[in-house]
MDAnalysis code that builds the backbone (N, CA, C; Angstrom):
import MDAnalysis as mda
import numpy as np

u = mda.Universe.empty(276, n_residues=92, atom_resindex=np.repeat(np.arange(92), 3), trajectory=True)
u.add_TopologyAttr("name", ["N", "CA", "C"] * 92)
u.add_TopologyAttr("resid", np.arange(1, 93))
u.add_TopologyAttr("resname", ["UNK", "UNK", "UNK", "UNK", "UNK", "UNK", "UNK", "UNK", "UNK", "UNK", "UNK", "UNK", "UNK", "UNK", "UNK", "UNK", "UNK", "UNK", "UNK", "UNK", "UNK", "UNK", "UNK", "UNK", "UNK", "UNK", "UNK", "UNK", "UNK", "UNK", "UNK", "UNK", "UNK", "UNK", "UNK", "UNK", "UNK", "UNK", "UNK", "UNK", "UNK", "UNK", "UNK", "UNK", "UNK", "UNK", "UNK", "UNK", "UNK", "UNK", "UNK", "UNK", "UNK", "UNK", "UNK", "UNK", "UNK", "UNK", "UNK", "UNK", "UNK", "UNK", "UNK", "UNK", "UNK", "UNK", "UNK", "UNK", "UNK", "UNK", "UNK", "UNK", "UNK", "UNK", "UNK", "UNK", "UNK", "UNK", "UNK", "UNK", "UNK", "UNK", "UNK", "UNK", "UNK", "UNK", "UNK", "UNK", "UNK", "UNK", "UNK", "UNK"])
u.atoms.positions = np.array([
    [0.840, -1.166, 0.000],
    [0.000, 0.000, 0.000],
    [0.899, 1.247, 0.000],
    [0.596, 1.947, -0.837],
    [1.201, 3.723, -0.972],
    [0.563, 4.601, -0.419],
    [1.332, 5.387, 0.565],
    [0.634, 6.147, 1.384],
    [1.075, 7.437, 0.922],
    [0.916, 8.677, 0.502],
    [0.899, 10.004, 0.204],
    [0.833, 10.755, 1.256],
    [1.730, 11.484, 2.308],
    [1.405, 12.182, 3.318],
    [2.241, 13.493, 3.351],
    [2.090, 14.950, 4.168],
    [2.623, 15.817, 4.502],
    [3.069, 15.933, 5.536],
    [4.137, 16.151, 6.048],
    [4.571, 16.344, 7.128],
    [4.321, 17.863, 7.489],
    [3.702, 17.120, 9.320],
    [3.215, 18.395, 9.672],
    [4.473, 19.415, 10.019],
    [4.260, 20.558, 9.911],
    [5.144, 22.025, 10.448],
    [5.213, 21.957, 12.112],
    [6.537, 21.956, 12.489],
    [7.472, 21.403, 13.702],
    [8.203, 22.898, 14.264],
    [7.268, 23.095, 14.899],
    [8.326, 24.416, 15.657],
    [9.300, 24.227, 16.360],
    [10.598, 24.895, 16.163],
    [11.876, 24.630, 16.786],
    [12.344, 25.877, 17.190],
    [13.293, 25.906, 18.234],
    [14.136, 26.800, 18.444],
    [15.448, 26.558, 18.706],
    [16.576, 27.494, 18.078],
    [17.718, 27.229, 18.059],
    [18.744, 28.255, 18.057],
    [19.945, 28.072, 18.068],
    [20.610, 29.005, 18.460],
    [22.042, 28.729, 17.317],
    [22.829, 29.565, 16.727],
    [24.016, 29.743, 16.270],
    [25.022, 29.294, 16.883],
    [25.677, 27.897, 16.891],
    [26.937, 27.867, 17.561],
    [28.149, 29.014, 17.013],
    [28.618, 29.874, 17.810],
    [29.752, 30.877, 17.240],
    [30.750, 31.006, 18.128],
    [30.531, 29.981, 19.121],
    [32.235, 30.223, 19.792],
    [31.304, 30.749, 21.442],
    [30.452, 30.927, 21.516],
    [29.959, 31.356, 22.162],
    [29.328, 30.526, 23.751],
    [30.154, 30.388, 24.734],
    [29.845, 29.023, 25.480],
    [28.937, 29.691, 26.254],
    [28.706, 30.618, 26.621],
    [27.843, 31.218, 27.616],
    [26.546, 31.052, 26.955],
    [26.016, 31.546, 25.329],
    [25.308, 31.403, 24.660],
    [24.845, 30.148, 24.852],
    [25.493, 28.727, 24.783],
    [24.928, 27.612, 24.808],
    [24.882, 26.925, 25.733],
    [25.369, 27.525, 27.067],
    [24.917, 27.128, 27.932],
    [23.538, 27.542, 28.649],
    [23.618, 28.853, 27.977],
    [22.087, 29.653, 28.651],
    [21.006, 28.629, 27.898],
    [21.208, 28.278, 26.910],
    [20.039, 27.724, 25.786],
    [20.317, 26.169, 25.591],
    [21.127, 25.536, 25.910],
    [21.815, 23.683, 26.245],
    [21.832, 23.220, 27.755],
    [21.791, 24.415, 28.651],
    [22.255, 23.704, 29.346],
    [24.026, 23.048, 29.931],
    [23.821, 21.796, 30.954],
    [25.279, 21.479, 30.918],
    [25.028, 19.974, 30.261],
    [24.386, 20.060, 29.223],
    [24.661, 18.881, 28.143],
    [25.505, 19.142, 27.246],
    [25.809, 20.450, 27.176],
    [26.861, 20.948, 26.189],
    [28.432, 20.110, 26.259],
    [28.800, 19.739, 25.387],
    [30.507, 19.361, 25.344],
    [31.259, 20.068, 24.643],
    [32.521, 20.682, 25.403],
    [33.219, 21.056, 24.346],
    [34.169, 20.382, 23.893],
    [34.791, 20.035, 22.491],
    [35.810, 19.388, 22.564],
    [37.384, 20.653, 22.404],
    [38.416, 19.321, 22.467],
    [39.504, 20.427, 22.313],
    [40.078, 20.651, 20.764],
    [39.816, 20.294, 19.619],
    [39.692, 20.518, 18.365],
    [39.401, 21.651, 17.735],
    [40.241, 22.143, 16.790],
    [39.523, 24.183, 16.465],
    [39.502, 23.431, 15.141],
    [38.131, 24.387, 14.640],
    [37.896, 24.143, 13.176],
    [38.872, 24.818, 12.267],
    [39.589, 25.733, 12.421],
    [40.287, 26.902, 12.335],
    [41.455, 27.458, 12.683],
    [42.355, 28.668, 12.473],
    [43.347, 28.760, 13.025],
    [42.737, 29.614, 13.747],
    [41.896, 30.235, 13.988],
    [41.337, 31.195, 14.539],
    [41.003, 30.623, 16.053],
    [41.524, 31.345, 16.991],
    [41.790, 30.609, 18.754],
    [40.273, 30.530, 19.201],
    [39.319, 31.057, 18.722],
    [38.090, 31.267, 19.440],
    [36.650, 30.187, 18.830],
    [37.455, 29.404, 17.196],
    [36.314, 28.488, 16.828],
    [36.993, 27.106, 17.214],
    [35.964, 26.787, 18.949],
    [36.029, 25.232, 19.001],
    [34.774, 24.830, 18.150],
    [34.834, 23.455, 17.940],
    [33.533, 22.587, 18.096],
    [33.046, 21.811, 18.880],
    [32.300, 21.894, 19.369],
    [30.869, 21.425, 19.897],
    [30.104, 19.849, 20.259],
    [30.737, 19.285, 20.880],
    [30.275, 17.929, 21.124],
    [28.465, 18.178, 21.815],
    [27.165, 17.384, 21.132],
    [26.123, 17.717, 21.832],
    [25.683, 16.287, 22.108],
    [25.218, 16.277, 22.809],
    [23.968, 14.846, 23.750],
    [22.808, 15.274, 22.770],
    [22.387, 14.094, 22.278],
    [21.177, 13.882, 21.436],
    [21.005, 12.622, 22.029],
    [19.393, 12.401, 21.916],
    [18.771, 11.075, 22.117],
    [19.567, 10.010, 21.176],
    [20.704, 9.864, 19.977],
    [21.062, 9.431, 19.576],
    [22.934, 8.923, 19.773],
    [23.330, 9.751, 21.168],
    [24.479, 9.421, 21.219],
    [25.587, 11.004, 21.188],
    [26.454, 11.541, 21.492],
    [27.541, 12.708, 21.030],
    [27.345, 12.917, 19.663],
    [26.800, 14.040, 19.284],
    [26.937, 13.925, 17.659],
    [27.876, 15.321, 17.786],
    [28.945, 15.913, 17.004],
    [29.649, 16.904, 16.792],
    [29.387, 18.074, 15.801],
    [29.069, 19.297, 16.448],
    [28.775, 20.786, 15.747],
    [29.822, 21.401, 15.726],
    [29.854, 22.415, 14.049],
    [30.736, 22.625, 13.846],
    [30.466, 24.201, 14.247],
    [31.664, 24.962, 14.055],
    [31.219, 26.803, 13.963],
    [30.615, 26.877, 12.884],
    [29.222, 27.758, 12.939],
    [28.060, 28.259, 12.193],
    [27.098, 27.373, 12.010],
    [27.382, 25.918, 13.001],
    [25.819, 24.787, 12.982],
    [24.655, 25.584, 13.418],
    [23.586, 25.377, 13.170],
    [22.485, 25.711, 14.189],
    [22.361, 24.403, 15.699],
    [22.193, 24.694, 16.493],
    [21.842, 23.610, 17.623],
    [20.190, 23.892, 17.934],
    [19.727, 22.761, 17.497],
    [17.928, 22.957, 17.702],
    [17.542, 22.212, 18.541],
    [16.586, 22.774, 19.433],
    [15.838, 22.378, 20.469],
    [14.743, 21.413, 19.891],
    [14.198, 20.715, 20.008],
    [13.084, 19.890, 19.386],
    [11.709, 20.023, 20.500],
    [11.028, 20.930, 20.081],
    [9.793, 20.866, 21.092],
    [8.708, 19.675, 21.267],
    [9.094, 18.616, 20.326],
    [8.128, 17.474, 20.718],
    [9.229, 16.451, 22.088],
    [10.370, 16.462, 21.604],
    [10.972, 15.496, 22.657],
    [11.822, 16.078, 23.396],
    [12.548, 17.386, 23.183],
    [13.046, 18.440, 23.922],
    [13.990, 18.110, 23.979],
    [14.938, 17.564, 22.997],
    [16.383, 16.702, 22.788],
    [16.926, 18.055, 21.808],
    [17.930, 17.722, 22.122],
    [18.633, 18.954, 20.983],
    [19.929, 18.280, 20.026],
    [20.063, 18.794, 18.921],
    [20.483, 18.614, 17.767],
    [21.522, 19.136, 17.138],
    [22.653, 19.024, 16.910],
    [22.926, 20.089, 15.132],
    [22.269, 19.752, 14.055],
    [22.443, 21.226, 13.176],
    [21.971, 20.828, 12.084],
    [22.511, 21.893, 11.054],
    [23.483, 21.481, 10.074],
    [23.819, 22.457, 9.316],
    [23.372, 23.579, 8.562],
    [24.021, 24.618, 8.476],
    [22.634, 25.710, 7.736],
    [22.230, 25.477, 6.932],
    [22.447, 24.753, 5.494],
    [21.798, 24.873, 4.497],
    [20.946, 23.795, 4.951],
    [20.949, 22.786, 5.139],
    [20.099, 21.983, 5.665],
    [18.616, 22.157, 6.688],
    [19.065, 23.652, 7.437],
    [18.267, 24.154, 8.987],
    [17.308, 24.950, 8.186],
    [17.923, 25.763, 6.517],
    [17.485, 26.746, 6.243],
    [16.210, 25.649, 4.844],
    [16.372, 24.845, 4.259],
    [15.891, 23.917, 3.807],
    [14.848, 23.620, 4.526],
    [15.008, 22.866, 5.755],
    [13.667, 22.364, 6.255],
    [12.911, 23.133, 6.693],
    [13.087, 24.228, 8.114],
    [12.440, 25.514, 8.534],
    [12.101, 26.529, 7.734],
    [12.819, 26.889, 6.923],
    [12.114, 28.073, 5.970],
    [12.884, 29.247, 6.686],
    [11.771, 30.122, 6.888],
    [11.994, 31.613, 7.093],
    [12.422, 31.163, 8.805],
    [13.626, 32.484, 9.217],
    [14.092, 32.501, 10.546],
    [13.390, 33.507, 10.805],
    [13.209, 33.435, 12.151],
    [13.039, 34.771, 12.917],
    [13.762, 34.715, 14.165],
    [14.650, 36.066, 14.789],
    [15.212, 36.196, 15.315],
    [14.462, 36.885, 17.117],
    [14.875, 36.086, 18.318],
    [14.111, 36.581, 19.526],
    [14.736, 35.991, 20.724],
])
């Protein structure tokens, strides 16, 4: 049987990883990891080890980290990818 369906519209909120630990801790929590790895030569871009219902997954500088309001687990998710599924941002 073929089923034809839409997926319903999923409100999220998320935040810019930018180097910013205070930022993700106000909005992660202390699920946050940092690792000791720079994406960069630049001293101020680490990346981002996060706790997902799926295990440490690793964010890079300029991931989005999304909150998931159905299971309240949080995520990366790359921009073109964040900007793909969500659509329009709004900033608050």
């Amino acid at each position: 049987m073929i089923i034809h369906a839409t997926k319903k519209p999923t409100p999220v909120t998320a935040v810019i990883w930018n180097g910013d630990g205070d930022e993700i801790y106000q909005f992660y929590g202390d699920k946050a990891k940092f690792i000791d790895s720079r994406t960069t030569a630049e001293p101020d871009r680490y990346d981002l080890d996060i706790e997902t219902p799926f295990g440490i997954v690793p964010a890079g500088y300029g991931d989005y980290i999304v909150k998931d309001v159905i299971n309240g687990g949080f995520f990366p998710c790359k921009p073109e990818v964040f900007n793909l599924i969500y659509g329009k941002q709004e900033k608050g």
